[in-house]
C-alpha positions in Angstrom: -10.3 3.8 -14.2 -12.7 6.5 -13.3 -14.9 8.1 -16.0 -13.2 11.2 -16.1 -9.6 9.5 -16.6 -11.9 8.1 -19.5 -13.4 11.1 -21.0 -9.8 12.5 -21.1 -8.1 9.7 -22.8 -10.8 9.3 -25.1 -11.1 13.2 -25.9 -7.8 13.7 -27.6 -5.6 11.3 -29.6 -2.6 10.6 -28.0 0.5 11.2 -30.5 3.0 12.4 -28.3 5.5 9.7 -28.2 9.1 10.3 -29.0 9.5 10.0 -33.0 12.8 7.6 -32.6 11.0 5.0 -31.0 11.6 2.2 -33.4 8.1 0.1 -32.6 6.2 3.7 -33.3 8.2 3.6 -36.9 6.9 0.7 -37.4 3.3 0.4 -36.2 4.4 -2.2 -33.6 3.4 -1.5 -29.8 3.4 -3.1 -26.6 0.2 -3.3 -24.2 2.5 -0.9 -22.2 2.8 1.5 -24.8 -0.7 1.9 -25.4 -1.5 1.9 -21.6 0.7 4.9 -21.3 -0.1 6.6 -24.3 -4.1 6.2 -23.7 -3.9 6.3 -19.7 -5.9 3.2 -19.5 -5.0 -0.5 -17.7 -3.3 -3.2 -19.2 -6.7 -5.0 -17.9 -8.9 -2.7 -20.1 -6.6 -3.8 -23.1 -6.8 -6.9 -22.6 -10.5 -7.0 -21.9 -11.1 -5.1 -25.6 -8.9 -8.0 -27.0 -11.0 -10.5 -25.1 -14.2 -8.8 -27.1 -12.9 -8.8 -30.4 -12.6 -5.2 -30.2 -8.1 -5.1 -30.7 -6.4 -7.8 -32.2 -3.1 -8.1 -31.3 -0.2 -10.2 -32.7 1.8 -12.3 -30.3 5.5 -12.6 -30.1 5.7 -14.9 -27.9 4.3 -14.2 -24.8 4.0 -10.5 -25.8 1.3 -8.7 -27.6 2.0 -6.8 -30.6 -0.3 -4.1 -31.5 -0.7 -2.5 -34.7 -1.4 1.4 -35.9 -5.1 -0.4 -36.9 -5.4 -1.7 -32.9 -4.2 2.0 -31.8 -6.8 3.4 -34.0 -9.4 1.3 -33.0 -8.6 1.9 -29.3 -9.1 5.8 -29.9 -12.1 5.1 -31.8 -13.2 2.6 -28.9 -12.7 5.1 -25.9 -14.1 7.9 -28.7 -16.8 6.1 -28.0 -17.0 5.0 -24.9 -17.0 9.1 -24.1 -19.5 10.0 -26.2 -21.9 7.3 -23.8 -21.9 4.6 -26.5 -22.4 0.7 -24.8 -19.1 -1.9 -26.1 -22.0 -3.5 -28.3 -23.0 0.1 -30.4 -19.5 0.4 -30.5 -18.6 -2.7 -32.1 -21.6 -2.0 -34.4 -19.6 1.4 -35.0 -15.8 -0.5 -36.1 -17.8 -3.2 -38.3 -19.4 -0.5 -40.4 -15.7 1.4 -40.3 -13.9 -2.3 -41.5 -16.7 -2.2 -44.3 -16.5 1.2 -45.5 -19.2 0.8 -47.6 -22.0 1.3 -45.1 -25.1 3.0 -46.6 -26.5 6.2 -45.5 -25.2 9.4 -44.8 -23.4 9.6 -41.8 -21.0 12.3 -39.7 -17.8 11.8 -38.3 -17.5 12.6 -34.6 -14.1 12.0 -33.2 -13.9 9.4 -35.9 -16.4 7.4 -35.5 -18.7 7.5 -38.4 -22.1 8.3 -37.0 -25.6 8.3 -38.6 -27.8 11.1 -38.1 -30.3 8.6 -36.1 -27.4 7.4 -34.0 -26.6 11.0 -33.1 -30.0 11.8 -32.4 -30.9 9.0 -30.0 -27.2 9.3 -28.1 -28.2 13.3 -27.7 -31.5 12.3 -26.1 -30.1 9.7 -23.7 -27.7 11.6 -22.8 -30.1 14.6 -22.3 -32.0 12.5 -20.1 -28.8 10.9 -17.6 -28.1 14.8 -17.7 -31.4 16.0 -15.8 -31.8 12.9 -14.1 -28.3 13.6 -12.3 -29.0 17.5 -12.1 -32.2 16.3 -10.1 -29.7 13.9 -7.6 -27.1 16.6 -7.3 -30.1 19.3 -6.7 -31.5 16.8 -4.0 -28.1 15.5 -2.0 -27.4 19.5 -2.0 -30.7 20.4 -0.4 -29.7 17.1 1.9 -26.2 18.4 2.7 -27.7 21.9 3.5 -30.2 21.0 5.8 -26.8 18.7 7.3 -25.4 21.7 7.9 -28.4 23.5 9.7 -28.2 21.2 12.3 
């Protein structure tokens, strides 16, 4: 999945499926159904179950997710968007399942985030910024010279 597909599945939360569907009246959904609704692989859900990250029921052979598991997965690719590693974010959905964490913290697409975390994210992400401004500014000055010739 490419990081843009990412960033756009993880930017808005995905609530457009048709309100007669029986398994959305009822919380229940298929890998499929999340797939779709999230535009991620059936192998990305099932590497987030493989984490610990989505718990799905089984039926059988068939995985049964609930409205928690569809919440998590927005807060998981929330996350992944906003530059967070599978490990901060699992930090992130333990804190959520106890509610009770201490501190003051802001909610940013969800995801409950101290003013530390915030911080730190901003200046790593500052830095990947100028350190890829400085690769673009160099290929370009590459491809010019390319062209030159």
């Amino acid at each position: 999945m490419s990081r843009q597909s990412l960033a756009m599945a993880g930017s808005s939360i995905h609530e457009t499926r048709s309100a007669s569907d029986d398994a959305e009246q009822h919380g229940d959904f298929t890998i499929s159904d999340l797939a779709r609704d999230f535009g991620v692989t059936l192998r990305t859900l099932r590497f987030y179950e493989s984490r610990g990250l989505i718990t799905p029921s089984r039926s059988g052979m068939t995985r049964i997710y609930s409205a928690r598991d569809r919440a998590r997965l927005a807060l998981i690719l929330k996350g992944k968007q906003l530059g967070f590693t599978l490990v901060e974010i699992r930090a992130m959905l333990a804190n959520e399942d106890r509610k009770g964490s201490a501190g003051a913290a802001a909610s940013v697409g969800g995801l409950q985030l101290s003013r530390e975390q915030i911080v730190e994210q901003l200046d790593l992400l500052r830095s990947q910024r100028a350190e890829i401004e400085s690769a673009i500014t160099e290929l370009e000055a590459s491809l010019s010279r390319l062209g030159k010739a």
